[in-house]
BALOBA-1460 file (C-alpha; in Angstrom, 3 decimals):
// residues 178
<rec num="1" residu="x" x="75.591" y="120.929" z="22.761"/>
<rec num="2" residu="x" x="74.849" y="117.222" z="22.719"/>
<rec num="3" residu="x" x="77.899" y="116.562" z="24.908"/>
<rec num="4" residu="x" x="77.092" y="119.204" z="27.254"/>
<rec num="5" residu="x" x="74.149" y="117.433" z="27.393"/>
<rec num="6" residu="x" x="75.264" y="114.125" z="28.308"/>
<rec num="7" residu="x" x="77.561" y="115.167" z="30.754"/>
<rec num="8" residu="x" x="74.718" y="117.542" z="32.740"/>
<rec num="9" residu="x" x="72.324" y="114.208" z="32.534"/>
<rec num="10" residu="x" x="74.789" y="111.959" z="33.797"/>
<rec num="11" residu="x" x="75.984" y="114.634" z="36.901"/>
<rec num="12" residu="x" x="72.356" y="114.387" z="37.407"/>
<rec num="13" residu="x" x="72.219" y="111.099" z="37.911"/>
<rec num="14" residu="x" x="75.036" y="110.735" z="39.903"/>
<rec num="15" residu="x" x="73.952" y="113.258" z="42.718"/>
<rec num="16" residu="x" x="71.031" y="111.190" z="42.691"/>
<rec num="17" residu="x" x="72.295" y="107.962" z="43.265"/>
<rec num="18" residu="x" x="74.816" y="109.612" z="45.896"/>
<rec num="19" residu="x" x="71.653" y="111.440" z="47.641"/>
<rec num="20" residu="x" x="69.861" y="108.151" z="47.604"/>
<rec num="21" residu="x" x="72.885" y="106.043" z="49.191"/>
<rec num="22" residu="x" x="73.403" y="108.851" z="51.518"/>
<rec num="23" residu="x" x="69.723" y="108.245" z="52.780"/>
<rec num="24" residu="x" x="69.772" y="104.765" z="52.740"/>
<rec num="25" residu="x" x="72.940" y="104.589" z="55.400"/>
<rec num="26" residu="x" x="71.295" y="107.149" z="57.901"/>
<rec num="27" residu="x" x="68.062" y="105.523" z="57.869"/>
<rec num="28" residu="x" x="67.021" y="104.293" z="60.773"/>
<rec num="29" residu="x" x="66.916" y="100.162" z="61.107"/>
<rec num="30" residu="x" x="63.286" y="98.657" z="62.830"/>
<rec num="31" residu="x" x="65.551" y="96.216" z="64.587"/>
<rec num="32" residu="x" x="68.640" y="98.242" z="65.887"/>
<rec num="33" residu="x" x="72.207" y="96.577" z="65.578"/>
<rec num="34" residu="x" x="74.130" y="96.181" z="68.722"/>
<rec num="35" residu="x" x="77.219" y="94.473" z="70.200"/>
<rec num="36" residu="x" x="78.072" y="92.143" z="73.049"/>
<rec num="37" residu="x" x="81.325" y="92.294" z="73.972"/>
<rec num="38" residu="x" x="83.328" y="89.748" z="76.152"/>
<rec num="39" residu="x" x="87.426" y="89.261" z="77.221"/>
<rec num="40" residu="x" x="88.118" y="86.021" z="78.049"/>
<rec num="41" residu="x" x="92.035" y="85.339" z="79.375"/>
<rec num="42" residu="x" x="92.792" y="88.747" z="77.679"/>
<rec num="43" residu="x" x="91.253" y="87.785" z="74.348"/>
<rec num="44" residu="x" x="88.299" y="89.958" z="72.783"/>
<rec num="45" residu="x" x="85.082" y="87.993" z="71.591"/>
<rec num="46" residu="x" x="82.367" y="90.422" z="70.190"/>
<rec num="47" residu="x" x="79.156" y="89.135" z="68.804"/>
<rec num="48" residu="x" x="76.908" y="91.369" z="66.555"/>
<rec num="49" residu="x" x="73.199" y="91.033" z="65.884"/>
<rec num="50" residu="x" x="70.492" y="93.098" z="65.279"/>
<rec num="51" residu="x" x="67.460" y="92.943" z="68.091"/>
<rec num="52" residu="x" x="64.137" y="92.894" z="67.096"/>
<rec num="53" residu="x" x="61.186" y="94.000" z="69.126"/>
<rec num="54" residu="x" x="58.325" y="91.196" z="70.027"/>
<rec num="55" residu="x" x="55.082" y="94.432" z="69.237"/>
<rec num="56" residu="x" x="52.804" y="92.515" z="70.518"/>
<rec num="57" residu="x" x="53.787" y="89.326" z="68.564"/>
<rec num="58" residu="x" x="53.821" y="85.371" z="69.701"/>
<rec num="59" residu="x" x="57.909" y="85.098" z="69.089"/>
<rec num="60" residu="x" x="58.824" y="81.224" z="69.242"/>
<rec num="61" residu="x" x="57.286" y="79.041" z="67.582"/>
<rec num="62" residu="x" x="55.401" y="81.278" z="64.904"/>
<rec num="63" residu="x" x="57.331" y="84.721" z="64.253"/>
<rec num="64" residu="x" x="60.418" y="81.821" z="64.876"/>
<rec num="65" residu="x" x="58.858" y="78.809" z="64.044"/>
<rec num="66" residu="x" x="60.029" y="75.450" z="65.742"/>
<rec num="67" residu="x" x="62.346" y="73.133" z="63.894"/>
<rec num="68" residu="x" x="63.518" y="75.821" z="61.423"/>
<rec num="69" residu="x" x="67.365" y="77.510" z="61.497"/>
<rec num="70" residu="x" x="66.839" y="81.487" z="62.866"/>
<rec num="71" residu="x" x="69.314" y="83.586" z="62.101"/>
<rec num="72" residu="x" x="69.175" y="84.762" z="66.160"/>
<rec num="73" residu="x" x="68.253" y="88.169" z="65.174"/>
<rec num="74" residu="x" x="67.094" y="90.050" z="62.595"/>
<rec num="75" residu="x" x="68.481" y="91.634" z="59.398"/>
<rec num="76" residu="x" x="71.970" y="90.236" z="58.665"/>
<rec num="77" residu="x" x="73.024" y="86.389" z="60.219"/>
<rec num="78" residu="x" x="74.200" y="87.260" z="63.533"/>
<rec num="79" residu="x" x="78.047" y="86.864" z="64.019"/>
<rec num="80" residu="x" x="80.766" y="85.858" z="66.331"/>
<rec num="81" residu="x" x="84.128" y="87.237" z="66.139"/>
<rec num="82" residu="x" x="86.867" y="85.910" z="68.454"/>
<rec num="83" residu="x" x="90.835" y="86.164" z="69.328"/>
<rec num="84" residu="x" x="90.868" y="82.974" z="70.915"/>
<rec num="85" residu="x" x="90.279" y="79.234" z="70.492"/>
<rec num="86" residu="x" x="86.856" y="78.787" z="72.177"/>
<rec num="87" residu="x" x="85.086" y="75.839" z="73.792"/>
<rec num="88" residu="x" x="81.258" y="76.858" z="73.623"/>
<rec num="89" residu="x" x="79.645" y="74.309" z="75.451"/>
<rec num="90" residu="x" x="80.922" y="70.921" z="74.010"/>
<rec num="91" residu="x" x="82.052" y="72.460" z="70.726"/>
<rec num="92" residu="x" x="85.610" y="73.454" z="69.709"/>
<rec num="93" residu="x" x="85.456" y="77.146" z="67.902"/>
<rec num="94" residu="x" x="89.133" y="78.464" z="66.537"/>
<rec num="95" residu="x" x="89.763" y="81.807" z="66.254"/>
<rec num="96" residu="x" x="87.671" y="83.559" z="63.312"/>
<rec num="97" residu="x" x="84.717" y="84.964" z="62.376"/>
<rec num="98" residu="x" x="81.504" y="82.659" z="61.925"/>
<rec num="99" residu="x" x="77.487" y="83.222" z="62.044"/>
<rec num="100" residu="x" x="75.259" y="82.302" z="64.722"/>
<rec num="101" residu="x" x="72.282" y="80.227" z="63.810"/>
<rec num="102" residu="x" x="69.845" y="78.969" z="65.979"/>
<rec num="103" residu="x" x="67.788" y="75.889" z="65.682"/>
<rec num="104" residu="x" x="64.459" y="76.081" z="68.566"/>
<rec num="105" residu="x" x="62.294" y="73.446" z="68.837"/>
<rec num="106" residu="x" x="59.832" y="73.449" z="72.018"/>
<rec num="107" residu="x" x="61.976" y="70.791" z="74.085"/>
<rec num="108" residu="x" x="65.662" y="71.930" z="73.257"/>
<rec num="109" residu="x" x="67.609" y="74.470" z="71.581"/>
<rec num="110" residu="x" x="70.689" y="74.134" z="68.966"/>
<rec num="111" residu="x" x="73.489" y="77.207" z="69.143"/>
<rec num="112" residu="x" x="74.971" y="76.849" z="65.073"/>
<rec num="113" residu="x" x="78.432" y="78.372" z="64.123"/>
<rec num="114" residu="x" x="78.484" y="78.638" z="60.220"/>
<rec num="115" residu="x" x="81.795" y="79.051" z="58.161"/>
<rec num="116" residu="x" x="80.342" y="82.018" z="56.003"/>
<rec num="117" residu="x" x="80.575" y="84.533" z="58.295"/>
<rec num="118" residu="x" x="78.383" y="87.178" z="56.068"/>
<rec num="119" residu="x" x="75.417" y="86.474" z="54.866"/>
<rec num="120" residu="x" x="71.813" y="87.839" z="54.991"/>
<rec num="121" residu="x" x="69.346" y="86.385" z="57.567"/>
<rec num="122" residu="x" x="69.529" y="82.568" z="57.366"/>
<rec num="123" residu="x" x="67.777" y="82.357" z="53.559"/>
<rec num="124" residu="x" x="71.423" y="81.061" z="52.047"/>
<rec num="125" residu="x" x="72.043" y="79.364" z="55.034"/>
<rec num="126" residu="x" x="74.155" y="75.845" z="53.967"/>
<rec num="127" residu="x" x="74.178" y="73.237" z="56.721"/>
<rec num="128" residu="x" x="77.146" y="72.032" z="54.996"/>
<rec num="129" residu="x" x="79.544" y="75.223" z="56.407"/>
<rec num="130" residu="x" x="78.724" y="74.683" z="59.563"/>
<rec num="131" residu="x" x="81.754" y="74.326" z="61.701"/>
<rec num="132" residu="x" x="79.330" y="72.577" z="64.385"/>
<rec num="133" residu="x" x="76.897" y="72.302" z="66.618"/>
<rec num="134" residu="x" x="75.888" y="72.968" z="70.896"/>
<rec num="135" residu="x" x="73.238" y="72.296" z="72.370"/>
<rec num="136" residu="x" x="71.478" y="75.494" z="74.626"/>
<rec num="137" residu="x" x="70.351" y="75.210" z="78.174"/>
<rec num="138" residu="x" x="66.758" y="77.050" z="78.296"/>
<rec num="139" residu="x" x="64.655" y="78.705" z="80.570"/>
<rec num="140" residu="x" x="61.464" y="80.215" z="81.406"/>
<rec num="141" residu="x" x="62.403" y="84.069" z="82.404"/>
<rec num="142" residu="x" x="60.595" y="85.746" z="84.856"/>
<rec num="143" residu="x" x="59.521" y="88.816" z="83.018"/>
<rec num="144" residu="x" x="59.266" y="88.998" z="79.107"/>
<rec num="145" residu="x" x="61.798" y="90.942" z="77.288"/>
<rec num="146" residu="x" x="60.492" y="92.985" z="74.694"/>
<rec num="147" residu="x" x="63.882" y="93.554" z="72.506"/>
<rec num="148" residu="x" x="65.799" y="90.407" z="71.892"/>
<rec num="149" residu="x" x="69.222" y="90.602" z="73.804"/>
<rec num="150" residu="x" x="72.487" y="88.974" z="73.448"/>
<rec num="151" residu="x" x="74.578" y="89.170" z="76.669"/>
<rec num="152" residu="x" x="77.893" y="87.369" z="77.867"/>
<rec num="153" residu="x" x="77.950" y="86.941" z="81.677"/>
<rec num="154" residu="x" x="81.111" y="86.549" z="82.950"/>
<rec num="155" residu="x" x="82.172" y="83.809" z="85.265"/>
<rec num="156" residu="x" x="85.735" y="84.695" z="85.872"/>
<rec num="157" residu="x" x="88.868" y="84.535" z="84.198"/>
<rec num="158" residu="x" x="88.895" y="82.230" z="81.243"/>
<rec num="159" residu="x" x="85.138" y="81.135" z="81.260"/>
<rec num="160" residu="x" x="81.693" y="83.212" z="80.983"/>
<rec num="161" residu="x" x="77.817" y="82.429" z="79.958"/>
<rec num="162" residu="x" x="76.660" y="83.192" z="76.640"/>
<rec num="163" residu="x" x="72.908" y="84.718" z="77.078"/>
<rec num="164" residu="x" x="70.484" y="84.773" z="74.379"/>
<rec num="165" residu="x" x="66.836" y="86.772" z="76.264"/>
<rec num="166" residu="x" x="64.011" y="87.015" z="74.197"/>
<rec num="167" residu="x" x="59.969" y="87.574" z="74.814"/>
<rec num="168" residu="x" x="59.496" y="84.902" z="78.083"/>
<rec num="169" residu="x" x="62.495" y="82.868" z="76.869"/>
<rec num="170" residu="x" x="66.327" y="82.296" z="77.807"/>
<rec num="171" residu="x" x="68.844" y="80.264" z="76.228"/>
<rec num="172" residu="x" x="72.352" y="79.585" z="77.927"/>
<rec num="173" residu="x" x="75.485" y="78.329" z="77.000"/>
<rec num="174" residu="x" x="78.945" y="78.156" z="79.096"/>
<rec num="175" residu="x" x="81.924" y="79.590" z="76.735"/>
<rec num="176" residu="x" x="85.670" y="79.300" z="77.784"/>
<rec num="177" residu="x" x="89.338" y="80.047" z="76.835"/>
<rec num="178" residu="x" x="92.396" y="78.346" z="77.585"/>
């Protein structure tokens, strides 16, 4: 009886823990996770991020405060996944897997590629994996964007425009293959 017991308990538990898990994956994320996709001399880069919403918000330089490493998203570290060697604006990126981090301060921008490639928001976030530094071209947009948007723009062949849109603010950076 005391066996019988046990087991009935512990199949208890179990479709608990599987109903909770099960409800945790379909529940629906505030920021939704997307993809920007780019081919570049044949070769796939993908970038994947989650894009928050400003509701109302002031974005940079309180929700994202100046001087301070963002993960460029929300939830998990936003990440970069390419086929190719990459030059993203004056920095040399081999083919891999890395996190984007961005550094914003009011005058200039910083585009970060990290070595640990997963990792939640930017709260582990070691300066010492970085595999280097850009810097970003801004601009003022002429309409606010409410969700934040990651978009490559191509610019034929081998080269495009990384595009990083957010509240009344664009950053830029050229991106090419061999």
């Amino acid at each position: 009886m005391r066996a019988m017991r046990k087991k009935l308990i512990a199949a208890s538990v179990l479709a608990v823990l599987t109903a909770a898990v099960a409800l945790k994956a379909t529940e629906k994320r505030a920021s939704p996770h997307e993809q920007a996709t780019a081919s570049l001399g044949g070769k796939k880069i993908t970038v994947e991020y989650g894009r928050p919403y400003v509701k109302g918000r002031e974005i940079f330089g309180k929700l994202v405060p100046w001087g301070q490493v963002w993960r460029t998203g929300a939830d998990e570290a936003t990440t970069l996944t390419t086929d190719a060697d990459l030059t993203v604006g004056t920095l040399h990126v081999p083919k891999g897997t890395y996190s984007l981090f961005t550094l914003p301060t009011e005058k200039e921008w910083t585009l970060v590629f990290n070595k640990t490639a997963k990792q939640w928001g930017a709260f582990q976030y070691d300066a010492k994996q970085d595999l280097g530094r850009t810097p970003l071209k801004l601009a003022a947009l002429p309409a606010a964007v409410e969700q934040f948007t990651i978009a490559f723009e191509p610019q034929g062949g081998t080269k495009a425009t990384l595009k990083l849109s957010w509240d009344k603010t664009s950053a830029n950076v050229a991106i090419s293959a061999p």
